[in-house]
TIKELUM-141173 format. One record per residue (C-alpha): residue number from 1; residue in three letters; x, y, z. Coordinates in nm, 4 decimals, padded with zeros to 6 digits. Example, Ala and Ser with C-alpha at 12.3 -4.5 7.8 and 13.67 -1.06 7.14 Angstrom:
ATOM_1_ALA_01.2300_-00.4500_00.7800;
ATOM_2_SER_01.3670_-00.1060_00.7140;
***
This chain:
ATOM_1_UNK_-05.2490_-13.3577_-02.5798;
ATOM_2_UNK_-05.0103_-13.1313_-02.3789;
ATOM_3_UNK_-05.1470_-12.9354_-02.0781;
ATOM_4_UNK_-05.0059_-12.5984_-02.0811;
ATOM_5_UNK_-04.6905_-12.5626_-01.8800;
ATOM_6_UNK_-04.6426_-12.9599_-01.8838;
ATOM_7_UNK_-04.2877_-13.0999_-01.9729;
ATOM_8_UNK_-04.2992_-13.2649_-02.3267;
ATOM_9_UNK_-04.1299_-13.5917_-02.2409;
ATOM_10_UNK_-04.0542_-13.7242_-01.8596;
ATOM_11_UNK_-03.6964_-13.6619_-01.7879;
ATOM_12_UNK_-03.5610_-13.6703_-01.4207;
ATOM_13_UNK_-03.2940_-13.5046_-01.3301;
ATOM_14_UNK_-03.1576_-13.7650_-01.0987;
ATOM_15_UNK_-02.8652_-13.6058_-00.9019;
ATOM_16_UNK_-03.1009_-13.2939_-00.8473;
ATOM_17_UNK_-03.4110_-13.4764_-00.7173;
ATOM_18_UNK_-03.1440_-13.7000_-00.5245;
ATOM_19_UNK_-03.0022_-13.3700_-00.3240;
ATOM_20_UNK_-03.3192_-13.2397_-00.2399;
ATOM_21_UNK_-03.4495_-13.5555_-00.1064;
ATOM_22_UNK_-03.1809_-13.5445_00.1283;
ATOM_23_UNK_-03.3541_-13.1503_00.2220;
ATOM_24_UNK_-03.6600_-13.2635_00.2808;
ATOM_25_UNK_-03.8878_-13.1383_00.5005;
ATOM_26_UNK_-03.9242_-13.4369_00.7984;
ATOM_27_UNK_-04.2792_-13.6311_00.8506;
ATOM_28_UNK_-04.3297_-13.4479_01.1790;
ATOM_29_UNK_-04.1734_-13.1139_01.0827;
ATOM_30_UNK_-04.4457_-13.1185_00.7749;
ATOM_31_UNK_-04.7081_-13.2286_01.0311;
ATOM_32_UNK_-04.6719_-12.9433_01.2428;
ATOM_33_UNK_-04.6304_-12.7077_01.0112;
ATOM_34_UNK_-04.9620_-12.7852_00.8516;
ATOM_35_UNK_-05.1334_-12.8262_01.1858;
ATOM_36_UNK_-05.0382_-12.4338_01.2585;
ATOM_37_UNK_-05.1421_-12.3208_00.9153;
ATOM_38_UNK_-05.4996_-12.5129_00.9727;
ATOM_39_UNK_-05.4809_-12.2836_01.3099;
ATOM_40_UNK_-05.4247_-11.9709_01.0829;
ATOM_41_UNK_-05.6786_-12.0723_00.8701;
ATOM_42_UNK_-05.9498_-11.9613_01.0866;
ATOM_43_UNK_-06.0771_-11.5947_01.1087;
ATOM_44_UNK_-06.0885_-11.6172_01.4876;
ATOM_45_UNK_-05.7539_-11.7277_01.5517;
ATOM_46_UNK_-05.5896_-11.5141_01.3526;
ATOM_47_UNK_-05.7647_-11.1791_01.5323;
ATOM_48_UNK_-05.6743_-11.3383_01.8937;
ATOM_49_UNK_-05.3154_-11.3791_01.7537;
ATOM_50_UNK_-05.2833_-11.0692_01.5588;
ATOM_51_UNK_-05.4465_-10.9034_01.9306;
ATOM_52_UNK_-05.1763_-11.0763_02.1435;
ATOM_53_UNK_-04.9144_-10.9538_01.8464;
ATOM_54_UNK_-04.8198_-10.6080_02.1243;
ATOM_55_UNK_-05.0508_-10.7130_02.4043;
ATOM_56_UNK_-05.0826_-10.9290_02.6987;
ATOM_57_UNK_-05.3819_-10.9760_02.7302;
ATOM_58_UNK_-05.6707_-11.2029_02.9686;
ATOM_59_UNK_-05.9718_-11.4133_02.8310;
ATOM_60_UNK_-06.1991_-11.1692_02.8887;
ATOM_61_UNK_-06.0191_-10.8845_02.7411;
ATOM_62_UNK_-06.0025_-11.0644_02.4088;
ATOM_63_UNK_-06.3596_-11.1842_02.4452;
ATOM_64_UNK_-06.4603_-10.8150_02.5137;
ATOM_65_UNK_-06.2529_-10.6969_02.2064;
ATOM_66_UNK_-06.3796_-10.9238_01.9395;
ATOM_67_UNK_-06.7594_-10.9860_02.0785;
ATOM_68_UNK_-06.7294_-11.3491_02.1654;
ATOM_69_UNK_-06.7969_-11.5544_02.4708;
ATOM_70_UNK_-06.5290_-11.6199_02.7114;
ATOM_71_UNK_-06.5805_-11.9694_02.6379;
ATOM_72_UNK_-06.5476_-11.9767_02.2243;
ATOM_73_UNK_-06.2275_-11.7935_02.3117;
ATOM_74_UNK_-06.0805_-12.0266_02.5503;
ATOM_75_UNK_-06.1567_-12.3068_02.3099;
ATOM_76_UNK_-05.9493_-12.1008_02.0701;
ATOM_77_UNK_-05.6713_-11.9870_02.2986;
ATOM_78_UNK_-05.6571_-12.4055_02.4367;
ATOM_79_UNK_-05.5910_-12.4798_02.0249;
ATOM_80_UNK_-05.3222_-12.1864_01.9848;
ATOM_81_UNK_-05.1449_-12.2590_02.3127;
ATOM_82_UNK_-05.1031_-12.6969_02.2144;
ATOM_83_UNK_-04.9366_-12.5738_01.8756;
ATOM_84_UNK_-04.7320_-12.3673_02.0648;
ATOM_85_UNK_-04.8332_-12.0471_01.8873;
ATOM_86_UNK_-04.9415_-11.8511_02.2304;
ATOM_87_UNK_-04.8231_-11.8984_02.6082;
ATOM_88_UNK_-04.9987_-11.8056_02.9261;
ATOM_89_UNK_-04.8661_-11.6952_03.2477;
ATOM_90_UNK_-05.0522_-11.6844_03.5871;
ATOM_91_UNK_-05.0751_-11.3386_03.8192;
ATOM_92_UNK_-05.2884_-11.4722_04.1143;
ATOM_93_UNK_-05.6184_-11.5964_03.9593;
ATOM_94_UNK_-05.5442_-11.4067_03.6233;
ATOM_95_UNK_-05.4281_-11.5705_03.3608;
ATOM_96_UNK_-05.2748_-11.3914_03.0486;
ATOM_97_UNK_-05.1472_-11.4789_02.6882;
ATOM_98_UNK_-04.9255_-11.3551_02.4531;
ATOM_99_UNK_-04.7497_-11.4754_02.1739;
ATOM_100_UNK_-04.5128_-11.7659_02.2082;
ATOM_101_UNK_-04.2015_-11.6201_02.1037;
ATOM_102_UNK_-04.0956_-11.3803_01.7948;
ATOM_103_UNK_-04.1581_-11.5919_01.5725;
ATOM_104_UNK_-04.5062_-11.6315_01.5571;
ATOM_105_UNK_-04.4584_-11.2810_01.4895;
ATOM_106_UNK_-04.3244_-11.2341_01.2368;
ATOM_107_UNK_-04.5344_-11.5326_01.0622;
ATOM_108_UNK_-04.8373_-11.2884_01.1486;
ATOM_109_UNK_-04.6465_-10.9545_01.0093;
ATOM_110_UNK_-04.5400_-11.1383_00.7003;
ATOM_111_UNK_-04.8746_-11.2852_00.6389;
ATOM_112_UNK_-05.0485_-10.9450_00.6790;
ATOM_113_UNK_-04.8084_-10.7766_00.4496;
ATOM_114_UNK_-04.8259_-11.0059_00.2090;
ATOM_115_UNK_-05.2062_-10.9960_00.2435;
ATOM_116_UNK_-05.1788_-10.6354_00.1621;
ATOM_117_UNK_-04.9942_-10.6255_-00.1401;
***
C-alpha cells in the first residue's frame, strides 16, 4: 500500500541531505526557538505582547486592560521577560515593559497577518 504523497521506493539524495545537515538548525537554537513559540502559544501572552507591541506599559496597566490580576500578569510578564521576548526598565518604584527589541515585532505583525489571511 502507498500512502498518498509517499515516495514509491526510498532513494536519498546524499549530497543534498549532506549540505543541509551542515544548515542545520543548532540543539540550543531549536530549543529556544520552541520555548518562545510554547510562550506564543498561550492566549494571554500573546495580548500582553501584542499590548506592549506600541506601548510601554506597567503591571497594572496591562492587568487593567485585559481584566486579570496583577499577579497572573506578572507570572506572565516573569515567562516573557526569561525568553527574552519583553524588557523592563525601572522609573522610581515603577516598573515598565515593552518589547525586547524589533524583532519580537515583527514575529507578532507577521503572525497576525498571517492569522488574517
Amino acid at each position: 500500500m502507498n500512502e498518498e504523497g509517499a515516495c514509491q521506493i526510498f532513494h536519498v539524495d546524499e549530497e543534498k541531505v549532506l549540505k543541509l545537515k551542515e544548515e542545520l538548525i543548532g540543539e540550543y537554537k531549536a530549543l529556544t526557538l520552541s520555548e518562545i513559540f510554547k510562550a506564543l502559544g498561550d492566549p494571554t501572552r500573546v495580548k500582553i505582547l501584542y499590548t506592549l507591541m506600541e506601548n510601554e506599559l506597567c503591571v497594572c496597566d496591562i492587568a487593567t486592560l485585559l481584566e486579570m490580576t496583577v499577579s497572573a500578569i506578572s507570572h506572565q510578564l516573569r515567562l516573557l521577560r526569561n525568553l527574552k521576548l519583553v524588557k523592563f526598565r525601572k522609573e522610581g518604584k515603577m516598573v515598565y515593559y515593552s518589547l525586547d527589541d524589533e524583532h519580537v515585532k515583527k514575529l507578532l505583525e507577521m503572525g497576525v497577518e498571517h492569522a488574517e489571511e
